[in-house]
C-alpha positions in Angstrom: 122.4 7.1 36.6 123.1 3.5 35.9 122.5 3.1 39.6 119.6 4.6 39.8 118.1 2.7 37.0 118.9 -0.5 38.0 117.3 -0.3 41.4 113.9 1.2 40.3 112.2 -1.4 38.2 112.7 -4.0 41.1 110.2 -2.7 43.5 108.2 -1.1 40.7 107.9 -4.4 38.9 105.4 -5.3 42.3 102.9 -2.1 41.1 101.1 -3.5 38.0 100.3 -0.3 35.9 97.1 -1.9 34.7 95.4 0.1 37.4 97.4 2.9 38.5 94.1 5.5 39.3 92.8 2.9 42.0 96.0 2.0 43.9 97.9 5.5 43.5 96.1 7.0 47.0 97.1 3.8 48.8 101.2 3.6 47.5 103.7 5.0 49.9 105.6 7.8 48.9 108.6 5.7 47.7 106.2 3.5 45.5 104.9 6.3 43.6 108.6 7.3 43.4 108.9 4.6 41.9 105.9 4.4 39.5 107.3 7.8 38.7 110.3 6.1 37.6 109.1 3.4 36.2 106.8 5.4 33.5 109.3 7.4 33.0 111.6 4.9 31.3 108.3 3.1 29.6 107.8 6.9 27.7 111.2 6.7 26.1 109.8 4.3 24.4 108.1 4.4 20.7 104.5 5.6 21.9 103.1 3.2 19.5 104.6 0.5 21.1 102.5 0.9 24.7 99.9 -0.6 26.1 96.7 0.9 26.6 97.3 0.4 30.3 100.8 2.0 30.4 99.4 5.2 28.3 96.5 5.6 31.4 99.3 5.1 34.1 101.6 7.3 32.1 98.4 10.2 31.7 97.2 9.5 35.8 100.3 10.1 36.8 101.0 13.3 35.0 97.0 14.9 35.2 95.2 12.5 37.5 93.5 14.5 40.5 96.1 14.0 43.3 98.7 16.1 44.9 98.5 19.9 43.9 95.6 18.5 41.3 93.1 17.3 44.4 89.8 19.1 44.4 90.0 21.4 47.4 86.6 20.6 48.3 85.2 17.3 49.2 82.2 15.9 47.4 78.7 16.8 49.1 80.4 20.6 50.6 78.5 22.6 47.8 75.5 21.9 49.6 76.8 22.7 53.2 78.2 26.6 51.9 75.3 27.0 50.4 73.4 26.2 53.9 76.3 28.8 55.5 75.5 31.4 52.8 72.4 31.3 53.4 72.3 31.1 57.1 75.0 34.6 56.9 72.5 36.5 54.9 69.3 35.5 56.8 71.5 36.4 60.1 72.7 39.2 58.4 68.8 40.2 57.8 67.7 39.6 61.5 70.7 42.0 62.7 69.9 44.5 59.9 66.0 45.0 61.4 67.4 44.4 64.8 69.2 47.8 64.4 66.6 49.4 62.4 64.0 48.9 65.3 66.2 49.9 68.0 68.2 53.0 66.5 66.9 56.9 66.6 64.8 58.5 64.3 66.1 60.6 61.3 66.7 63.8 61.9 64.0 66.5 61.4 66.3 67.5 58.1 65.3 64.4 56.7 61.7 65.2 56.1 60.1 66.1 52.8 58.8 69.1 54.5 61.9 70.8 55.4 63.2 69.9 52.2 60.5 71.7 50.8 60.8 74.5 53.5 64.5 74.0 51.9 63.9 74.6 48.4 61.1 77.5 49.1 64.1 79.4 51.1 66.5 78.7 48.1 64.2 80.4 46.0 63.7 83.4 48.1 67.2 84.1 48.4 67.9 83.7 44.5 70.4 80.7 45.4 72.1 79.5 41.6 70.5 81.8 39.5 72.0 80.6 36.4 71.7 77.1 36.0 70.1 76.0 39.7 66.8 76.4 41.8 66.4 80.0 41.1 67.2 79.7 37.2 64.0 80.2 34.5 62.4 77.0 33.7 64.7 74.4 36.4 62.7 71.0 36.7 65.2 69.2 38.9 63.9 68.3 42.7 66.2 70.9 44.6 66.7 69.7 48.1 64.2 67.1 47.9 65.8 63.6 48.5 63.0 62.1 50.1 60.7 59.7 48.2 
């Protein structure tokens, strides 16, 4: 541990903390090692006793947006999903007609007549008497799904 003490605050002492946030994307992997280090031992410290500086380095280091912290999205991208989203659902649109112009006609089951036709037979025959079409007083639509 003595060791590894020793050797850190040599190449650490080159890193001034005073601005930590602007150089931290540019340090090698060893130098931030070492910043790493190098707060470290600063925190032992009476907190009281830090500069304003060390306390920024100390906080950047631990919170600062970097590593599993980075924004996963660049500045500016909001604008170009929204354009995608956009573009899907418009395309999406155009497909939708597409296939409503070029597929078959409902079937003749699907008209309000025979639904109707549907309904009048469903009477005839006494279909539900008790709580359905054939029942005393129903006011529902029957077969009728058409609007």
């Amino acid at each position: 541990m003595a060791g590894s003490s020793s050797s850190s605050p040599a190449p650490a002492a080159a890193i001034p903390l005073s601005n930590v946030e602007a150089q931290w994307e540019k340090l090698s992997g060893e130098e931030q090692l070492a910043v790493h280090q190098q707060l470290e031992q600063i925190q032992k410290k009476d907190w009281k006793e830090l500069s304003i500086d060390e306390k920024k380095a100390a906080y950047y280091v631990a919170f600062g947006p970097h590593g599993p912290r980075a924004p996963v999205n660049p500045p500016g991208s909001g604008v170009k999903i929204l354009f995608a989203t956009l573009g899907l659902i418009g395309t999406t649109g155009l497909l939708y007609y597409a296939l409503r112009q070029v597929s078959v006609k409902p079937p003749n089951t699907m008209t309000r007549e025979w639904q109707e036709a549907s309904n009048e037979r469903a009477k005839e025959q006494k279909m539900n008497p008790i709580s359905g079409i054939s029942s005393e007083g129903y006011s529902g639509k029957g077969f009728v799904t058409v609007k």
